[in-house]
C-alpha positions as CSV (number, residue, x, y, z in Angstrom):
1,X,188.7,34.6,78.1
2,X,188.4,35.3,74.5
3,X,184.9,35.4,72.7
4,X,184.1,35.9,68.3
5,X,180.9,36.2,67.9
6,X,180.2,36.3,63.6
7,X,177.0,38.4,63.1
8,X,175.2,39.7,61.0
9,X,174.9,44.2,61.3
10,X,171.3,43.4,61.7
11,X,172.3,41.8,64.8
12,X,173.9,44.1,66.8
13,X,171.9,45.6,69.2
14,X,171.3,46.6,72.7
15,X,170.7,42.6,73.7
16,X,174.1,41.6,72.4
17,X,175.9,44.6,74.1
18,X,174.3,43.0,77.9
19,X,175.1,39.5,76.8
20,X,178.6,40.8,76.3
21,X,178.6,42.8,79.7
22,X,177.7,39.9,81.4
23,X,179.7,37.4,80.0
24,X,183.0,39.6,80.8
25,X,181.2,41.0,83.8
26,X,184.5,42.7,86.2
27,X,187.0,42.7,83.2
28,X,188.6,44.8,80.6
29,X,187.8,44.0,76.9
30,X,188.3,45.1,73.8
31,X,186.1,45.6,70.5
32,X,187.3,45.1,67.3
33,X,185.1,44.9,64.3
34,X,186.0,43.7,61.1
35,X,184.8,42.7,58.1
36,X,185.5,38.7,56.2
37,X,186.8,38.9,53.0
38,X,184.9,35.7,50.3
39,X,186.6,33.3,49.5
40,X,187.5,34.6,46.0
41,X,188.5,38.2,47.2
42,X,190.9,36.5,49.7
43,X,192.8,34.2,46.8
44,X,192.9,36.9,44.5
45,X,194.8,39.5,47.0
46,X,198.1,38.5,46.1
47,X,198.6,39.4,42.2
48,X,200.5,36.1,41.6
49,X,197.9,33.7,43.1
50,X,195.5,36.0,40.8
51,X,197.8,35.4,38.0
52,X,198.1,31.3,38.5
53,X,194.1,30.9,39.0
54,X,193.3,32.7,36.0
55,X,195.9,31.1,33.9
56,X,194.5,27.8,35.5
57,X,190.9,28.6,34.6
58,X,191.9,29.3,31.2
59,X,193.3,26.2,30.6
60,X,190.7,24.2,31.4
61,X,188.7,22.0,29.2
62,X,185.2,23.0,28.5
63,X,182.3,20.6,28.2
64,X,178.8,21.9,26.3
65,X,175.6,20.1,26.8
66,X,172.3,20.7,25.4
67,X,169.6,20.4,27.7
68,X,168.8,16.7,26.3
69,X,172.4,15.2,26.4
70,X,172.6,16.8,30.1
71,X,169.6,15.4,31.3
72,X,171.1,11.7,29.8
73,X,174.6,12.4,31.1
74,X,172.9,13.0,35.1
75,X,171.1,10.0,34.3
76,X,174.4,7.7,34.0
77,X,176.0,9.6,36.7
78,X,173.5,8.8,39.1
79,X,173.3,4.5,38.0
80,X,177.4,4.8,39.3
């Protein structure tokens, strides 16, 4: 049987441990804790994905609004 619980450090204490010694009541386990990486941290770990998204952010277009031509532009987006 094989359990991941994702918690938050707050969360582990004594209750958790019992829930766990019951659950697995008569059998060996093991514990491993580990930390997630985000979502960015994990695509920029390998220098040449880093490389291609940052060359790809830097190509792309840019679009300025002032608060007025905003407000008119979410308006014709939401009529679609």
């Amino acid at each position: 049987m094989e359990a991941i619980f994702k918690i938050q450090p707050k969360e582990l204490d004594e209750k958790l441990f019992h829930q766990i010694k019951k659950m697995f009541e008569g059998k060996s386990v093991t514990i491993t804790i580990s930390t997630e990486m985000d979502e960015t941290e994990y695509l920029t770990a390998n220098p040449a994905n880093k490389k291609h998204l940052l060359e790809n952010i830097v190509s792309e277009p840019t679009v300025s609004f002032n608060a007025d031509e905003f407000e008119k532009h979410v308006e014709e987006l939401l009529k679609k």
